[in-house]
C-alpha positions, -999 to +999 in steps of 0.1 A: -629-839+666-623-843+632-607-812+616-601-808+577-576-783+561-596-761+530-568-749+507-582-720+484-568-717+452-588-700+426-620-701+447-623-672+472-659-675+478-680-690+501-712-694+480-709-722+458-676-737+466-678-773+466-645-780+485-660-755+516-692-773+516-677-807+521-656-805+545-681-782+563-707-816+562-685-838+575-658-822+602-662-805+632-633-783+626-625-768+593-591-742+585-596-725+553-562-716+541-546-694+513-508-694+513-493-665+490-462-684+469-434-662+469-424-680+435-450-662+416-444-626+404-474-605+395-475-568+386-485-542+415-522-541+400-528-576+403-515-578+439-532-555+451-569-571+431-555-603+451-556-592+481-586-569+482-605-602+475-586-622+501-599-590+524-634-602+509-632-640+517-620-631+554-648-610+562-669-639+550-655-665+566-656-644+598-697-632+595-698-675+599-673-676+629-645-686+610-615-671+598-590-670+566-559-686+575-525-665+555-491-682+549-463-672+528-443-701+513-448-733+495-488-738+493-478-779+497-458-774+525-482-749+545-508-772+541-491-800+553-479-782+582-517-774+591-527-802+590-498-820+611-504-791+641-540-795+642-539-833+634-564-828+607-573-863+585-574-844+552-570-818+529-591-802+499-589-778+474-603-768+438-591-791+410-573-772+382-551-777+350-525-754+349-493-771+352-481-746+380-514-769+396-509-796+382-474-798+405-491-788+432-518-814+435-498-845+421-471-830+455-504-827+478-520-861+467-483-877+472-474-863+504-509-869+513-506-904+507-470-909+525-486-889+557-518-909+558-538-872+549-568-877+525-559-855+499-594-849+477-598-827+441-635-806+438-648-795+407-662-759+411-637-733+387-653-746+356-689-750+345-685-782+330-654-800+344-626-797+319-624-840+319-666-845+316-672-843+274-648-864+252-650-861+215-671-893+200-640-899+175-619-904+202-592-879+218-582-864+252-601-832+247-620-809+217-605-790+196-628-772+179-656-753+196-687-759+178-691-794+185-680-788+219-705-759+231-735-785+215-722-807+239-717-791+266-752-772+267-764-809+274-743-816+300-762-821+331-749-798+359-744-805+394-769-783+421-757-748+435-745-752+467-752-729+497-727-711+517-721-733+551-742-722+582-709-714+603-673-724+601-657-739+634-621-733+635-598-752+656-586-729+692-559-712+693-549-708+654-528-677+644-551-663+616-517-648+597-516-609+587-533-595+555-525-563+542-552-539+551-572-530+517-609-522+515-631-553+514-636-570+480-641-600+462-670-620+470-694-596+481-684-572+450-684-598+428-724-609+442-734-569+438-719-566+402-735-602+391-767-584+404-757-553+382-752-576+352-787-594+353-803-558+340-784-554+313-770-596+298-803-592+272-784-570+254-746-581+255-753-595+221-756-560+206-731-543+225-703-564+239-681-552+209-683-514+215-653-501+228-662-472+247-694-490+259-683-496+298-716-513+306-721-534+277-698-563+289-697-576+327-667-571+339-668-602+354-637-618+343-614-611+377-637-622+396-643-658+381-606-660+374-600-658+414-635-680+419-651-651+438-680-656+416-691-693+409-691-701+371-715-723+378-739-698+394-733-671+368-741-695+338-770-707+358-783-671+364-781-661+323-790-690+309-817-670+290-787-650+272-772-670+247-748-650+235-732-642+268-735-681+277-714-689+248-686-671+263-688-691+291-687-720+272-652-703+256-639-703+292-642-744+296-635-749+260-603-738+270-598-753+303-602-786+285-582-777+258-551-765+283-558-804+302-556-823+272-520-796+256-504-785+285-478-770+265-498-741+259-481-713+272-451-720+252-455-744+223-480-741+190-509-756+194-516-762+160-493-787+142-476-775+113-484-738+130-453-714+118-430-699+142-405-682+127-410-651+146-393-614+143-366-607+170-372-573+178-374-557+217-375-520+206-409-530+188-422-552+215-412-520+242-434-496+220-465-522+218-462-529+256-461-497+267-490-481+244-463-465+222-470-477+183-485-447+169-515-470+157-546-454+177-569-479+186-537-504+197-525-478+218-552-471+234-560-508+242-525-511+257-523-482+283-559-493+295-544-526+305-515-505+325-539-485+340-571-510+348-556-544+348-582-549+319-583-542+283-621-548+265-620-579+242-622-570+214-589-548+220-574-576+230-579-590+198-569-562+181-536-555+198-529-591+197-531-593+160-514-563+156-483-579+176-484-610+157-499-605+120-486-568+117-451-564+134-446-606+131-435-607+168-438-635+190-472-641+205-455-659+238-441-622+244-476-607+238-495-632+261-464-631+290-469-593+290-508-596+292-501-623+323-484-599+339-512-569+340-542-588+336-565-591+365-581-618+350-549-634+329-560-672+331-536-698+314-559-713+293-578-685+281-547-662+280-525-682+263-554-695+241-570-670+227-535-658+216-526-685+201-564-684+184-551-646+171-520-659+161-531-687+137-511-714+155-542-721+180-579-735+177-590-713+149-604-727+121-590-695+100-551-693+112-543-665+087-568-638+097-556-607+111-575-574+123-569-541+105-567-514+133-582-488+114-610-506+099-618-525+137-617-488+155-643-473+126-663-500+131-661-503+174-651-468+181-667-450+153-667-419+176-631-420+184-644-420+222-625-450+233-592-436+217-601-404+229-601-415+268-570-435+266-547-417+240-560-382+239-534-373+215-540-394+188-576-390+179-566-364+152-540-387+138-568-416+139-597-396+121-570-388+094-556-425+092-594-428+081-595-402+055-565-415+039-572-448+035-607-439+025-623-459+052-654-443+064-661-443+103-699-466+112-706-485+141-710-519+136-748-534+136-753-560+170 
């Protein structure tokens, strides 16, 4: 009986998920595993997201007779420890750049080699694989997007892949407890791709309305824990450019966090300044939707109370942090990590750095005027309105004061 250990990462899904299918072709036995590290500290909201969609992937795996193994511990270890009991002859799981997994599979591939356990990497949480395109002048990685998204609309993908036809689990396995939580994940992610289709031919027009719940895809959590496929999502709105291109944003970072994987803490951007303020009663009123500024408030107790924040508050709160009160944007991205349902590394930390002129923008000293961005996104005050009430007067006279006359911006 051969018998292969599945470790799931960021990629709770059974459609599309190149690790699942392989070892699904080639063993009789396969244990798909998720092991919750107690090292890693994540706000009550994202918990909670995290295991509805392990809930998800379990009642998957089960509709094809298998199960979804749950550890607690050191992922490396638990895996090992598998594999050992059920004398499996090898281990796989999603290939990633973080450096958090990074560790992990340099410690898997190592201990896989001293134990004699093939240890093997799948592409499948990118579209394009953050290694694939090189910059012709030479380099680990590309730093600027333009060139990059030409090249990587070229780049031939590999096929979809179809969920297995069953899962075949090895006897007597302990399947582990999950906290009860209504199913998840997968499944909801499938239903709200579905959702999406009907309305992507207009994203360009409306994706930068802030009160305008359906005119983005809310799609984000779910690629960030790979219960939806980029590959299958990019595949599916190919005819939307403008949606694509954000897709393409997502690798362009993924490559760029591979190639700099000081990200999360050092300037991307040589030369980049970073003499930031020093100032935590500042940073308390920013992270807790306290500022007085409108539109930034507003932005800020919908990530508290969503896990999500629309983009283009993100941008706007982020400049506002950096450009505005000069604080640090580390602070600004660790406290967006900590809420975000969908807080990747690289696009986290790099689009912060992109606000905060030490990153991949080509215009490091722009910065976003709250008032002008809310009378152009939330001409209406509607978005303000739902998530700080109370300062919709204060806004619409912020506007009459400095003369700037509320219109909604053209798509």
């Amino acid at each position: 009986m051969r018998t292969i250990v599945v470790l799931f990462t960021r990629d709770l899904r059974v459609h599309d998920n190149p690790a699942l299918h392989a070892a699904c072709r080639v063993a009789d036995q396969v244990i798909p595993l998720f092991v919750h590290d107690g090292e890693i500290r994540v706000s009550p909201i994202r918990r909670d997201f995290l295991t509805r969609c392990l809930a998800g992937l379990r009642g998957s795996l089960r509709a094809l007779g298998g199960d979804l193994i749950i550890r607690y511990g050191d992922p490396v270890a638990e895996a090992l420890r598998l594999a050992a009991e059920h004398h499996a002859e090898g281990i796989g799981l999603a290939a990633d750049v973080s450096r958090y997994a990074a560790r992990r599979q340099a410690r898997l591939l190592a201990e896989g080699e001293r134990h004699r356990l093939a240890v093997r990497l799948f592409d499948g949480v990118t579209v394009v694989p953050p290694g694939a395109l090189r910059p012709s002048g030479g380099g680990s990685h590309y730093k600027v997007f333009t060139p990059y998204w030409r090249t990587w609309q070229e780049y031939p993908r590999r096929a979809e892949l179809p969920p297995p036809d069953r899962v075949t689990l090895p006897p007597g396995i302990e399947p582990g407890e999950l906290e009860a939580r209504p199913g998840d994940g997968e499944p909801a992610a499938l239903d709200a791709l579905e959702c999406w289709l009907s309305r992507v031919d207009g994203y360009g027009d409306t994706h930068d309305e802030l009160a305008n719940a359906g005119g983005t895809s809310r799609l984000s959590a779910y690629l960030h824990l790979g219960c939806l496929s980029p590959l299958v999502l990019a595949n599916a709105t190919a005819h939307a450019e403008p949606y694509v291109r954000q897709l393409c944003w997502r690798d362009f970072y993924q490559q760029v966090l591979a190639g700099f994987p000081g990200l999360p803490d050092k300037a991307y951007r040589p030369g980049a300044a970073d003499d930031w303020a020093d100032d935590p009663v500042a940073l308390a009123a920013w992270q807790e939707g306290r500022t007085g500024v409108p539109v930034v408030d507003a932005g800020m107790r919908q990530l508290q109370a969503e896990g999500f924040m629309h983009n283009r508050a993100r941008m706007i709160t982020a400049s506002y942090l950096t450009k505005q009160l000069g604080l640090d944007w580390r602070a600004g991205a660790a406290w967006f990590d900590r809420w975000l349902l969908d807080a990747d590394v690289a696009n986290n930390y790099g689009n912060w750095q992109w606000v905060a002129g030490t990153g991949n923008d080509s215009k490091p000293y722009r910065r976003f005027n709250p008032d002008r961005q809310a009378s152009r996104f939330d001409p209406d005050g509607t978005y303000i309105e739902r998530w700080a009430p109370e300062l919709l007067s204060a806004q619409r006279k912020r506007w009459a004061e400095s003369k700037i006359r509320p219109t909604r911006a053209a798509g």
